[in-house]
Backbone bond lengths (Angstrom), bond angles and torsions (degrees), N, CA, C in turn:
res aa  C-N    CA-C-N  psi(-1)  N-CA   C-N-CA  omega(-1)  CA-C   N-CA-C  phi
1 X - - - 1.470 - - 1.509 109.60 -
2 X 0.904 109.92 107.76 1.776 110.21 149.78 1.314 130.37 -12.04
3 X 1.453 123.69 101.21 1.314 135.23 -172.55 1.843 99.35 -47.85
4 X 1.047 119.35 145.78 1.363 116.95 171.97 1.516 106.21 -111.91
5 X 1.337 102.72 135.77 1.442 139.35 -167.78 1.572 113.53 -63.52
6 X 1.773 134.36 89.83 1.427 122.38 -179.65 1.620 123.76 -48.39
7 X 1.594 106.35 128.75 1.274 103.71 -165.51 1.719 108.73 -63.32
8 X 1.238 112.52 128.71 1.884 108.12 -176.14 1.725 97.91 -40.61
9 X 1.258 92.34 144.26 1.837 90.27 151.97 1.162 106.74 -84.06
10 X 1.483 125.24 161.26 1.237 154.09 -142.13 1.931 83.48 -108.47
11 X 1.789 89.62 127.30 2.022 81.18 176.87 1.754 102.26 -89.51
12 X 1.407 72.23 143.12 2.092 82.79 169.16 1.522 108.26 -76.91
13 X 0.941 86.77 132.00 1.875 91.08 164.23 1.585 117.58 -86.21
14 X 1.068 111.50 125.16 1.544 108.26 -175.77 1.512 103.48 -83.99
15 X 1.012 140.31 142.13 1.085 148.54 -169.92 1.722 125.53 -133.01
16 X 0.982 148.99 135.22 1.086 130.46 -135.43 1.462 96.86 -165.39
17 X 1.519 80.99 96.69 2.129 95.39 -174.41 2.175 95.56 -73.66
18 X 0.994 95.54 120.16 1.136 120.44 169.51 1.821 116.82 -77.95
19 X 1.193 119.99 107.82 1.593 91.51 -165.66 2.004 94.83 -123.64
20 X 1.304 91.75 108.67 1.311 102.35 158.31 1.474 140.12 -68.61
21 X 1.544 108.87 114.45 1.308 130.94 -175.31 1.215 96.61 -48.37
22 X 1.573 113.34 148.34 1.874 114.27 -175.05 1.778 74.18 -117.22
23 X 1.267 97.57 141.52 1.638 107.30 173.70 1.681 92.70 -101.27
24 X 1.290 104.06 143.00 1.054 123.98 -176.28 1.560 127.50 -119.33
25 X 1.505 122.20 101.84 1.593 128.19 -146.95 1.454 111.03 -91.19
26 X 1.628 114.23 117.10 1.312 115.55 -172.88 1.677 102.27 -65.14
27 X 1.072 119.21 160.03 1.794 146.07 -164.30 1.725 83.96 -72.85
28 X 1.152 118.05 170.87 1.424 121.10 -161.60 1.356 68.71 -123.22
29 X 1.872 111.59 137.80 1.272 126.89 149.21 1.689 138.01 -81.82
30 X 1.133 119.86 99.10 1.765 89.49 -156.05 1.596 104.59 -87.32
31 X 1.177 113.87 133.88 1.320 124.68 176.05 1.727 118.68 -60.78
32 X 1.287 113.16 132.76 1.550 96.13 -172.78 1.481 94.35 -126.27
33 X 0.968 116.16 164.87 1.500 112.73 -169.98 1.515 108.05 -94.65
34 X 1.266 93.59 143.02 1.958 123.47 -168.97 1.980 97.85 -32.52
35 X 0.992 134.47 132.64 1.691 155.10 -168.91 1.494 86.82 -88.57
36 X 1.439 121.11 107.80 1.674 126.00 158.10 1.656 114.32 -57.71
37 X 1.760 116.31 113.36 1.317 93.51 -165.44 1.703 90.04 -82.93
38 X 1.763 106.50 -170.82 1.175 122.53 -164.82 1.137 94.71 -61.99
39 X 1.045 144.62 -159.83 1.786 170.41 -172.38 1.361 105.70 -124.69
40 X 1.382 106.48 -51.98 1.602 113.82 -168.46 1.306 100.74 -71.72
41 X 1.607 119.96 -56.89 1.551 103.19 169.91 1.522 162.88 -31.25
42 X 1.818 84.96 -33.94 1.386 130.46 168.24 1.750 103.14 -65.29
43 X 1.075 105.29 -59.47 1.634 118.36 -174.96 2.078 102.28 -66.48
44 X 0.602 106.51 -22.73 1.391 116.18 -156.39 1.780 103.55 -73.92
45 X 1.229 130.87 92.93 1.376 125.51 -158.26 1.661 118.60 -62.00
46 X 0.461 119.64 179.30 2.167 118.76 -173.21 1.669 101.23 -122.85
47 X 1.376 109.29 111.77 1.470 109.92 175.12 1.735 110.27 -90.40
48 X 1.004 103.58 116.65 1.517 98.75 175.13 1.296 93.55 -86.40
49 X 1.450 107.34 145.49 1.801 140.47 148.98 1.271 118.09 -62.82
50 X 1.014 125.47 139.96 1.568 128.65 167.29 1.598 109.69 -133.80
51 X 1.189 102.73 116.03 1.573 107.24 163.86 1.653 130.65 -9.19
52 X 1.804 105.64 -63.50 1.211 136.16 175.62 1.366 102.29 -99.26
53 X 1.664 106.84 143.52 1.763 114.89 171.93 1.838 99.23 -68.28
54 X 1.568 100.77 135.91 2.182 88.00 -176.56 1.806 89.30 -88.29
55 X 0.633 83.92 150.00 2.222 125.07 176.44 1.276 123.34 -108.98
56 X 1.326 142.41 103.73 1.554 168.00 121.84 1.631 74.57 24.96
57 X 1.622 129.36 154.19 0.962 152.06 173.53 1.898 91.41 -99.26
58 X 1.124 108.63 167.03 1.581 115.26 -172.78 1.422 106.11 -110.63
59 X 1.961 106.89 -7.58 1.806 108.84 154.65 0.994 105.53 169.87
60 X 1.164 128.20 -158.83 1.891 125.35 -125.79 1.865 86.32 -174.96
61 X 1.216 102.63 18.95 1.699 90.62 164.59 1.525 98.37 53.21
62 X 1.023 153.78 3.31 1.606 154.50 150.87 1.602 109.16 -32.34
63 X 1.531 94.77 143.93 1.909 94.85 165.72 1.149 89.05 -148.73
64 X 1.705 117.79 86.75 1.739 135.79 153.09 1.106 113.14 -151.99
65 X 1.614 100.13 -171.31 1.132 99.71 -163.19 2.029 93.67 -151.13
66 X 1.240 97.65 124.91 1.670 95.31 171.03 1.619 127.36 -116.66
67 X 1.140 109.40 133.02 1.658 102.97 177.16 1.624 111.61 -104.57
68 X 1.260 107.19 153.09 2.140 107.94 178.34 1.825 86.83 -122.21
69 X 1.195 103.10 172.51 1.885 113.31 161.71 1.346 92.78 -102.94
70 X 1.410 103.04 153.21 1.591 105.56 166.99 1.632 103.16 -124.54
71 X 1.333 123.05 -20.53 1.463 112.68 157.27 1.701 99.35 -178.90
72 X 1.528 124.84 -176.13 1.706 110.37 -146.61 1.063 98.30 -74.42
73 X 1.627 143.43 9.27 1.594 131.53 158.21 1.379 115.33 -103.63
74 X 0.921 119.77 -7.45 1.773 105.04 -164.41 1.587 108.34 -124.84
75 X 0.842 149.41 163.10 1.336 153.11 147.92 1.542 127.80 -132.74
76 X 1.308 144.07 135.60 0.890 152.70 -164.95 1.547 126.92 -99.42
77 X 1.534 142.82 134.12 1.180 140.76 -118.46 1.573 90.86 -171.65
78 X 1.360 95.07 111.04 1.849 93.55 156.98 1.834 101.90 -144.66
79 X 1.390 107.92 -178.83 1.433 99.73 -163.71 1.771 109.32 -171.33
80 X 1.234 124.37 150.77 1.570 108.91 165.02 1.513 80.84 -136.94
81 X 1.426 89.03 157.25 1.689 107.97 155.21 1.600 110.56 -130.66
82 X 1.666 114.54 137.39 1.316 123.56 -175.16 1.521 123.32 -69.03
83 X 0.623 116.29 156.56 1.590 127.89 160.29 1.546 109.49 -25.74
84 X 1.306 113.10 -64.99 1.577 129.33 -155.23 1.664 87.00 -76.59
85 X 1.161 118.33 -57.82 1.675 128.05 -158.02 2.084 90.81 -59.09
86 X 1.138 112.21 -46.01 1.529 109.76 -155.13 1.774 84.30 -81.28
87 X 1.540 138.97 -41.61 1.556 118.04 -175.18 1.513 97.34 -65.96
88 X 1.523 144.20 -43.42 1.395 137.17 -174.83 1.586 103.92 -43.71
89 X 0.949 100.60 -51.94 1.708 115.38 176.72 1.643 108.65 -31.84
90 X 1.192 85.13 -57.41 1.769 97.68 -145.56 1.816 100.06 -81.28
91 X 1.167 95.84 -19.77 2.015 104.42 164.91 1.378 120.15 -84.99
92 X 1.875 104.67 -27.60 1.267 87.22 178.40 1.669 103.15 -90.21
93 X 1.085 136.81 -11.61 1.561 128.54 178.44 1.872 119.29 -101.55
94 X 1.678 102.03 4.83 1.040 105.87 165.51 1.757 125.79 57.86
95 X 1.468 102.08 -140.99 1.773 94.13 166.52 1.611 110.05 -68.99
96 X 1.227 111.58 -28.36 1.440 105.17 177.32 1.201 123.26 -39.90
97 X 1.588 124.38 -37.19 1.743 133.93 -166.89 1.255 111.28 -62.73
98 X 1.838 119.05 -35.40 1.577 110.75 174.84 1.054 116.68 -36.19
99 X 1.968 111.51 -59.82 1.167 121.93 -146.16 1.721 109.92 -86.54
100 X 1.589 114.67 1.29 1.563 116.83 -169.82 1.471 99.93 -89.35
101 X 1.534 105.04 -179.77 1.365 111.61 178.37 1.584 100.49 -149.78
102 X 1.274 121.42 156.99 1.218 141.44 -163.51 1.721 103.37 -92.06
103 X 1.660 101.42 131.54 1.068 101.09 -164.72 2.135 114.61 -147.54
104 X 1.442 111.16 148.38 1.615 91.56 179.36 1.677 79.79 -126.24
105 X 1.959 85.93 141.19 1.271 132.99 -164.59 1.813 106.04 -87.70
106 X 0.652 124.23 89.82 1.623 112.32 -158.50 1.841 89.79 -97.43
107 X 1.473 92.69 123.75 2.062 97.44 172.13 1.511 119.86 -122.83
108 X 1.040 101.22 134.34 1.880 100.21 168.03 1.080 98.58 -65.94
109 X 1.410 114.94 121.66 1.885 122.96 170.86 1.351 98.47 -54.80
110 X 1.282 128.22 -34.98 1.671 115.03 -154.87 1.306 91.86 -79.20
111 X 1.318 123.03 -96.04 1.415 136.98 -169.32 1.742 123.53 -63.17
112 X 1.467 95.45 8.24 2.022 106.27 -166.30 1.558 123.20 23.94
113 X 1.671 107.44 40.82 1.225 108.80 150.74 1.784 122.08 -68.41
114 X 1.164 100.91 149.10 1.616 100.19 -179.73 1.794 119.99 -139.49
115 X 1.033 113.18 172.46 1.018 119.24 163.80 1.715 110.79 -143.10
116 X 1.704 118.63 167.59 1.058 106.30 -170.75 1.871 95.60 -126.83
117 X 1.556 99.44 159.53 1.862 114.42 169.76 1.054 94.07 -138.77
118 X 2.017 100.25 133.35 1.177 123.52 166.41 1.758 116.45 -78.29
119 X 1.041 115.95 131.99 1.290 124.57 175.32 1.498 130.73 -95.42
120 X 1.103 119.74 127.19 1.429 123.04 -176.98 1.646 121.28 -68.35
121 X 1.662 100.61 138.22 1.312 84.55 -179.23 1.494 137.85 -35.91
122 X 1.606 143.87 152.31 0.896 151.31 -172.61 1.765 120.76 34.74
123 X 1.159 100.25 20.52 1.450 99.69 166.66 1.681 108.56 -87.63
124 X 1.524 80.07 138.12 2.341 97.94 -179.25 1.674 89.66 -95.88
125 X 1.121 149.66 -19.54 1.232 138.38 -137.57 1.360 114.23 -162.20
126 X 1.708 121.56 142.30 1.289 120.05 -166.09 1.593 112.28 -167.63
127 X 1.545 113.71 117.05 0.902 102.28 -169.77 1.694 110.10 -93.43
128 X 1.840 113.01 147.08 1.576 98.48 -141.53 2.102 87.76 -119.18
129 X 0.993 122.58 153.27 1.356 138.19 -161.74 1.737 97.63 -106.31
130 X 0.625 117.47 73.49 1.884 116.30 163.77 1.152 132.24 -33.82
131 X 1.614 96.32 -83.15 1.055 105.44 148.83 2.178 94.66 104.37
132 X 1.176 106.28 -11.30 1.451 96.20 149.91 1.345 111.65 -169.28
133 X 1.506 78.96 152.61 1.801 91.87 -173.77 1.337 136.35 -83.77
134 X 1.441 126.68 168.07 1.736 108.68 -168.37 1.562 110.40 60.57
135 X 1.320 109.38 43.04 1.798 119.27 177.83 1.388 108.16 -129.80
136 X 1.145 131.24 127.20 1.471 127.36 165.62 1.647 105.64 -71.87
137 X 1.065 124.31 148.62 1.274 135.49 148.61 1.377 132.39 -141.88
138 X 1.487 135.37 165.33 1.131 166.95 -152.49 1.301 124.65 -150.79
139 X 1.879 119.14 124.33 1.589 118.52 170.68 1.260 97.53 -121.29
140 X 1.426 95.01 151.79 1.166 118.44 148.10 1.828 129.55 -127.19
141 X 1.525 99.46 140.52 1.626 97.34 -166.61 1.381 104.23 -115.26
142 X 1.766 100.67 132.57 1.871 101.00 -165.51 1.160 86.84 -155.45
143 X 1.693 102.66 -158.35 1.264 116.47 -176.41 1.675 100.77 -139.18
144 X 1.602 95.82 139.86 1.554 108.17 -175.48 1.638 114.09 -113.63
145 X 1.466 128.18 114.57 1.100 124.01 178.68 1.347 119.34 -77.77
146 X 1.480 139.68 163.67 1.201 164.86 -140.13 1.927 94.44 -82.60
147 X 1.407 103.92 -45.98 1.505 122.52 169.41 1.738 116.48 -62.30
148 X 1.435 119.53 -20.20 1.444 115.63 -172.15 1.271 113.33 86.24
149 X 1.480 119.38 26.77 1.594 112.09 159.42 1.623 103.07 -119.78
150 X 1.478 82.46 150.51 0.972 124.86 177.03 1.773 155.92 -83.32
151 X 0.740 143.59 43.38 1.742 171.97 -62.84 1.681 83.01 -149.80
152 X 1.458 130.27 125.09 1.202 129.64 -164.02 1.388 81.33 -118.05
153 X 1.593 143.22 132.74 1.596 146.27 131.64 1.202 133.10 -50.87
154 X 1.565 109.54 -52.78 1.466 108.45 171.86 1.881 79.63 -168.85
155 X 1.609 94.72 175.22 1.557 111.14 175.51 1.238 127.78 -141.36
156 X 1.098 126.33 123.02 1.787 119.28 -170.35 1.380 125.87 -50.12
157 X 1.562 105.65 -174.86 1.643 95.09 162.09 1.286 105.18 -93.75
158 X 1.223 106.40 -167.65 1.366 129.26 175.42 1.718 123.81 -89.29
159 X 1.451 107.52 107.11 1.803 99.72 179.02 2.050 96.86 -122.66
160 X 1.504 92.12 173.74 1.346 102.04 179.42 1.788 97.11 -132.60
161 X 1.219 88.20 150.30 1.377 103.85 -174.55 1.912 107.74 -98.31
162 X 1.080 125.06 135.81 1.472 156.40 -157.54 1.748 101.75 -69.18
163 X 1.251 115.33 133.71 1.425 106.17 155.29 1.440 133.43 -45.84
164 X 1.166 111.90 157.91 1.749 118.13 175.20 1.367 92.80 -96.62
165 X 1.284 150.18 -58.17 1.025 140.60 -156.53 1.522 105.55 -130.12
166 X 1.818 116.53 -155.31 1.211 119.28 -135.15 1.744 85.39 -100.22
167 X 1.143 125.66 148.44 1.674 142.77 164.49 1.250 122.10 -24.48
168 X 1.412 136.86 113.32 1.662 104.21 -165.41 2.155 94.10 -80.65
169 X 1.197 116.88 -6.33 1.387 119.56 -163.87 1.806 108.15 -76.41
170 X 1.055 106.82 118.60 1.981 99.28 -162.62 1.630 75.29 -135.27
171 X 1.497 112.58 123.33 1.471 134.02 143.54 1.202 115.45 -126.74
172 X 1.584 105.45 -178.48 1.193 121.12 -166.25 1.554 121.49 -44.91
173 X 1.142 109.11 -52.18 1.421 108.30 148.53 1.297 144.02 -4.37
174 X 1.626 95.77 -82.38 1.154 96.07 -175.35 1.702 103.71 -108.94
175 X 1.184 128.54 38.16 1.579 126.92 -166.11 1.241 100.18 -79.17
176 X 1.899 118.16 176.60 1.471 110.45 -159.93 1.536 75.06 -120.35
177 X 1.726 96.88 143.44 1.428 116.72 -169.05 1.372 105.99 -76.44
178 X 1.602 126.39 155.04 1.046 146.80 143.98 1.098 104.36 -48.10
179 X 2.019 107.29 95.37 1.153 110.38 167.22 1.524 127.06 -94.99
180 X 1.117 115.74 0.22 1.362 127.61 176.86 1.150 105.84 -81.26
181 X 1.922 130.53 -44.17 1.317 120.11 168.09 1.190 106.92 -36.82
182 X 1.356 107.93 -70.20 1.764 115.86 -147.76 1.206 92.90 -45.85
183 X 1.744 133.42 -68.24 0.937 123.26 -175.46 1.469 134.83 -16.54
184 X 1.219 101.95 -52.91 1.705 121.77 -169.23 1.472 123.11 -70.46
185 X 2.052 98.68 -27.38 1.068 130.75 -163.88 1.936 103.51 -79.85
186 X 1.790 101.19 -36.31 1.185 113.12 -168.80 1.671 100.87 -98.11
187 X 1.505 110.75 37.59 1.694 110.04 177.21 1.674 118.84 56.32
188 X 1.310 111.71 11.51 1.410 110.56 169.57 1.570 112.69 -68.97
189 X 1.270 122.44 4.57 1.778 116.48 172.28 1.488 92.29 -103.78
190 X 1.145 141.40 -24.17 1.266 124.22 -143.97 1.744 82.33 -122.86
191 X 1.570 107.54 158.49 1.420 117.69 169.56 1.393 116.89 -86.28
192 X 1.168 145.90 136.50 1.290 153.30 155.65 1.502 113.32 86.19
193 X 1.867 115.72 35.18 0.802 109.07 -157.81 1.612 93.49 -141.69
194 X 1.522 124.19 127.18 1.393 137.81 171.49 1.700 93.58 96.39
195 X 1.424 105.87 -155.87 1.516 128.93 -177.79 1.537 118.05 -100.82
196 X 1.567 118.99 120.03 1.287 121.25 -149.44 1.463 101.05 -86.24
197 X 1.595 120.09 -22.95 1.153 118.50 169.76 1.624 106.27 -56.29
198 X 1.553 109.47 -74.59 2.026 102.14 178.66 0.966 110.33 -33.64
199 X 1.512 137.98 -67.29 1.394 145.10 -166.63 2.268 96.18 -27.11
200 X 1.402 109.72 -68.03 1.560 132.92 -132.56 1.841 69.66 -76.56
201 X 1.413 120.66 -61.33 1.676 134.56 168.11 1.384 97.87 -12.18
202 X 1.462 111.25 -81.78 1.647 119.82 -157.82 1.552 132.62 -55.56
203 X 1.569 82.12 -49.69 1.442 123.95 -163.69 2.345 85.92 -65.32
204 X 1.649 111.00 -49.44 1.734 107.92 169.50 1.417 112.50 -43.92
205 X 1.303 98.24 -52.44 1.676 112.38 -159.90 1.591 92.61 -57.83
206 X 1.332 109.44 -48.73 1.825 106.07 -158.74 1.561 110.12 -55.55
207 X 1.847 106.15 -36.86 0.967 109.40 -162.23 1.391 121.84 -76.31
208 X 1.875 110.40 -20.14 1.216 133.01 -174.24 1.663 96.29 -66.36
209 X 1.594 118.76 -38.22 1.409 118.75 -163.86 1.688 120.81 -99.62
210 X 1.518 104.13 14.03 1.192 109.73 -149.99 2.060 74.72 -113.39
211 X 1.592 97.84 -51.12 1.921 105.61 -177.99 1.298 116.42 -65.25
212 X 1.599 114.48 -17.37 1.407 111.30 -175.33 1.693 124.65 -84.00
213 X 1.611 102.61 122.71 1.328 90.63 -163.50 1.758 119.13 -87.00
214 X 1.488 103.72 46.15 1.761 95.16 -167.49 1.754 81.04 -119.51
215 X 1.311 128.70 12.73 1.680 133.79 -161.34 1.173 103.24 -148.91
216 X 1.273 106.96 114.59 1.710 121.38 168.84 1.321 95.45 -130.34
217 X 2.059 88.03 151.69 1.659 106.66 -174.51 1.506 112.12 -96.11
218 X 0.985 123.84 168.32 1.726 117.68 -165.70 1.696 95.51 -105.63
């Protein structure tokens, strides 16, 4: 008998799912043009907050001393001395330093007469009594021992203190007008003549300068 023939197997088809990516289109953004902020906002300063109220430091490591005028008697005085400046001190005056006390040196710039004020402990500041005006002066803040020496800390600048009264220097400038011209000028001799307001004006003024006894006429 005739061998019988195996039926082929049937070929598979391989098949090959292909899977296409779907691209996916972002939303169109439309650009709008940049928002002008206010002006005033711009101007408008930014307060920062702070947790804690901030506090003035109690010093700045400084070793001076500055004076201001505050009017033709008084002048004003504040000052630190450092760390380093106050131990130099205390080596160069030795046992002496217990017994000294801290002091501002007040000088006539012109002639460097002085006088001295004792200062209370831990005071930076002192307001100082002159006592005349049209004076330059100068401090200095140190320490004065029991013996009369003297240990200088630091020293101010130099200010002058302001007149009390009026300049004795009168020029052209500033000279006091012929007020009787003007007067005369503005029809105050004559009747019905110029502006009755200036006239009533001048005619006060003259009289104010005529009674005052710090002005005589030549």
């Amino acid at each position: 008998m005739p061998l019988k023939k195996k039926a082929a197997e049937p070929k598979v088809k391989k098949t090959i799912k292909k899977t296409r990516r779907k691209l996916v289109r972002k939303p169109r953004v439309k650009k709008t043009a940049p928002q002008k902020q206010n002006i005033d906002q711009e101007k408008t300063p930014v307060i920062q907050k702070f947790d804690k109220p901030f506090e003035l430091p109690q010093g700045y490591n400084d070793n001076r001393i500055v004076i201001m005028v505050r009017d033709p008697y008084w002048i004003f005085a504040y000052w630190e001395i450092n760390g380093n400046r106050f131990e130099e001190i205390k080596r160069e005056l030795d046992n002496k330093f217990y017994g000294s006390k801290l002091i501002l040196r007040v000088y006539d710039a012109v002639n460097w007469s002085f006088f001295d004020i004792s200062i209370s402990n831990g005071a930076n500041n002192w307001y100082i009594n002159v006592g005349r005006p049209n004076t330059a002066y100068c401090v200095d803040v140190g320490f004065l021992t029991s013996d009369g020496t003297f240990v200088c800390a630091a020293r101010s600048n130099i200010v002058t203190t302001p007149r009390d009264g009026m300049s004795n220097v009168i020029d052209e400038e500033w000279m006091i007008p012929d007020w009787g011209k003007m007067y005369a000028l503005s029809g105050g001799f004559r009747a019905r003549a110029g502006s009755l307001e200036i006239r009533e004006m001048v005619e006060m003024r003259l009289r104010e300068q005529i009674s005052s006894p710090g002005i005589s006429s030549k």
